[in-house]
BALOBA-1460 file (C-alpha; in Angstrom, 3 decimals):
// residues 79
<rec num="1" residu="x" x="0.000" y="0.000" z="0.000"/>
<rec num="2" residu="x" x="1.323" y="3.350" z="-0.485"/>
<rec num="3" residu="x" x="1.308" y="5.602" z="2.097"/>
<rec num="4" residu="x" x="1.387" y="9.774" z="1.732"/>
<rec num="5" residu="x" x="3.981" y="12.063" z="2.557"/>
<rec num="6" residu="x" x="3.936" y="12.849" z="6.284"/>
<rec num="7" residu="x" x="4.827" y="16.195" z="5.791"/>
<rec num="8" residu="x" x="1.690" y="16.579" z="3.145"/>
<rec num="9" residu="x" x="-0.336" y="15.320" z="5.590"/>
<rec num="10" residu="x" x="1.053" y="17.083" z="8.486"/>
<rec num="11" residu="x" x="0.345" y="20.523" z="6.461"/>
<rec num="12" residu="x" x="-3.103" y="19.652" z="5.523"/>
<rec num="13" residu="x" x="-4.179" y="18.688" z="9.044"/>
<rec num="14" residu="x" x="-2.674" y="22.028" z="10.170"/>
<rec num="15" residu="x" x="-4.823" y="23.748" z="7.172"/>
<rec num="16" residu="x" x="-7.863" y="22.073" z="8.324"/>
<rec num="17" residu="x" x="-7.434" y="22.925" z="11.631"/>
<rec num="18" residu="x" x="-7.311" y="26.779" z="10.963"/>
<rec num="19" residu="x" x="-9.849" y="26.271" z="8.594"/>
<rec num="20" residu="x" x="-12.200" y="24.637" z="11.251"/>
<rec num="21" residu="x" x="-11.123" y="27.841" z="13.883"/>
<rec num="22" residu="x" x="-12.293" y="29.994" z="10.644"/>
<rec num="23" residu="x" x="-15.687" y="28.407" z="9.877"/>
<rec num="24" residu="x" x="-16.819" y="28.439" z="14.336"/>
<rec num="25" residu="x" x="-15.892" y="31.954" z="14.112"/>
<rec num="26" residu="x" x="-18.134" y="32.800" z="10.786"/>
<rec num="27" residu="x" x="-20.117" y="29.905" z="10.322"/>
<rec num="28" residu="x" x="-22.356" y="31.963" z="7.431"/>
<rec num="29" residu="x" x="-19.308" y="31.996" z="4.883"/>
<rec num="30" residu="x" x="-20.194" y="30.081" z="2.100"/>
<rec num="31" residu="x" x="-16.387" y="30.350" z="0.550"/>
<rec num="32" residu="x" x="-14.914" y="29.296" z="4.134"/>
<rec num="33" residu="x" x="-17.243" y="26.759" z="4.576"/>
<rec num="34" residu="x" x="-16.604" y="25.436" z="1.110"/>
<rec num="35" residu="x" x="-12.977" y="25.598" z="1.316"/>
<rec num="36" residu="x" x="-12.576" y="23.420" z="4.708"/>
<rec num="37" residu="x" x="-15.394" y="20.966" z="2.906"/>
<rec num="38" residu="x" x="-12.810" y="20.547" z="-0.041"/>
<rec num="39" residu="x" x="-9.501" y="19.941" z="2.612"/>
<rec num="40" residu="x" x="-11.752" y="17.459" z="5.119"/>
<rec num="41" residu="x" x="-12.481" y="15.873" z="1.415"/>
<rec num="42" residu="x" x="-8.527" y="15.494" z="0.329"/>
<rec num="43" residu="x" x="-7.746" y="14.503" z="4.080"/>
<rec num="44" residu="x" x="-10.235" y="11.505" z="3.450"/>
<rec num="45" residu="x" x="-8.982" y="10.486" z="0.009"/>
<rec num="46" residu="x" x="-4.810" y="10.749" z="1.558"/>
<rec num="47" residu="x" x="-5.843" y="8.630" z="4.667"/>
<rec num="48" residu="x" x="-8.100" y="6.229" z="2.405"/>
<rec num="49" residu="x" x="-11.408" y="6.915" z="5.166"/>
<rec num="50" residu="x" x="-14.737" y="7.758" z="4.263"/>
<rec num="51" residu="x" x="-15.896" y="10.580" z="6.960"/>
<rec num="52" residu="x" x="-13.525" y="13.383" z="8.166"/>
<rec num="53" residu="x" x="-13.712" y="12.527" z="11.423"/>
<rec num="54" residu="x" x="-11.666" y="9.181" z="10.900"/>
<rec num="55" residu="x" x="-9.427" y="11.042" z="8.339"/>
<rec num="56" residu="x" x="-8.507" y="13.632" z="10.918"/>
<rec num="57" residu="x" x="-7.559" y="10.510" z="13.456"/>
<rec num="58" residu="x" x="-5.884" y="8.450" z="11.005"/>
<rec num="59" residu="x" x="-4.096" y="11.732" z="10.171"/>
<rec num="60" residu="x" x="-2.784" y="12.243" z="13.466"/>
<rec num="61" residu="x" x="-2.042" y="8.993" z="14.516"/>
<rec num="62" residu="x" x="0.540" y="9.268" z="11.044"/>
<rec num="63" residu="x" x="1.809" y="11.595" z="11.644"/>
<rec num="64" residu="x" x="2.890" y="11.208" z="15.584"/>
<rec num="65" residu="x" x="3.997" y="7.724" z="14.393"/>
<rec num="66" residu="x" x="6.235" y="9.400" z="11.719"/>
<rec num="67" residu="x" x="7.820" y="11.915" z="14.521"/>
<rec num="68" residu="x" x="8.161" y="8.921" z="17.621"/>
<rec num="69" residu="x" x="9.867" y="6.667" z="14.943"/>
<rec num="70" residu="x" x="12.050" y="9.414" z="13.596"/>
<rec num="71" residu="x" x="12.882" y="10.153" z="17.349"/>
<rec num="72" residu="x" x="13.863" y="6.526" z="18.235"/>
<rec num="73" residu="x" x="15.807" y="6.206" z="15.166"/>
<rec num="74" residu="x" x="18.387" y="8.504" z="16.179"/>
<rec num="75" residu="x" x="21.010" y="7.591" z="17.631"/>
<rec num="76" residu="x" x="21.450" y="8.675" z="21.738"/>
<rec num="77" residu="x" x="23.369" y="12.059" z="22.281"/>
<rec num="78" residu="x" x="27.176" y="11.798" z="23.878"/>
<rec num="79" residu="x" x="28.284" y="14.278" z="26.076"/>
């Protein structure tokens, strides 16, 4: 299976995340409303979910994966 870049992902979970903030604070704009529709939308299709809400999870749980393993693959600092 091929997975997506972590960094992809970890922008577009960002940009959904402002977007959300955006959309509580003016919930009658059509164009901001629109515009986190179509990122919830390519978060599903990257994480291979159907609803947002598991695309947003399966996002996150990436994308900490992808930072603990690049943690524990470096080697232990020598003083």
């Amino acid at each position: 299976m091929l997975l997506p870049d972590r960094n992809t992902v970890d922008r577009l979970l960002r940009h959904f995340r402002a977007q959300e903030r955006t959309v509580l604070d003016r919930p009658c704009d059509l164009s901001a409303r629109r515009r986190f529709e179509d990122t919830a939308y390519t978060l599903c299709v990257l994480m291979g979910v159907r609803t947002t809400r598991e695309a947003v999870l399966a996002a996150e749980r990436y994308v900490t994966t992808e930072e603990i393993r690049n943690r524990e693959a470096r080697p232990p600092c020598r003083h």
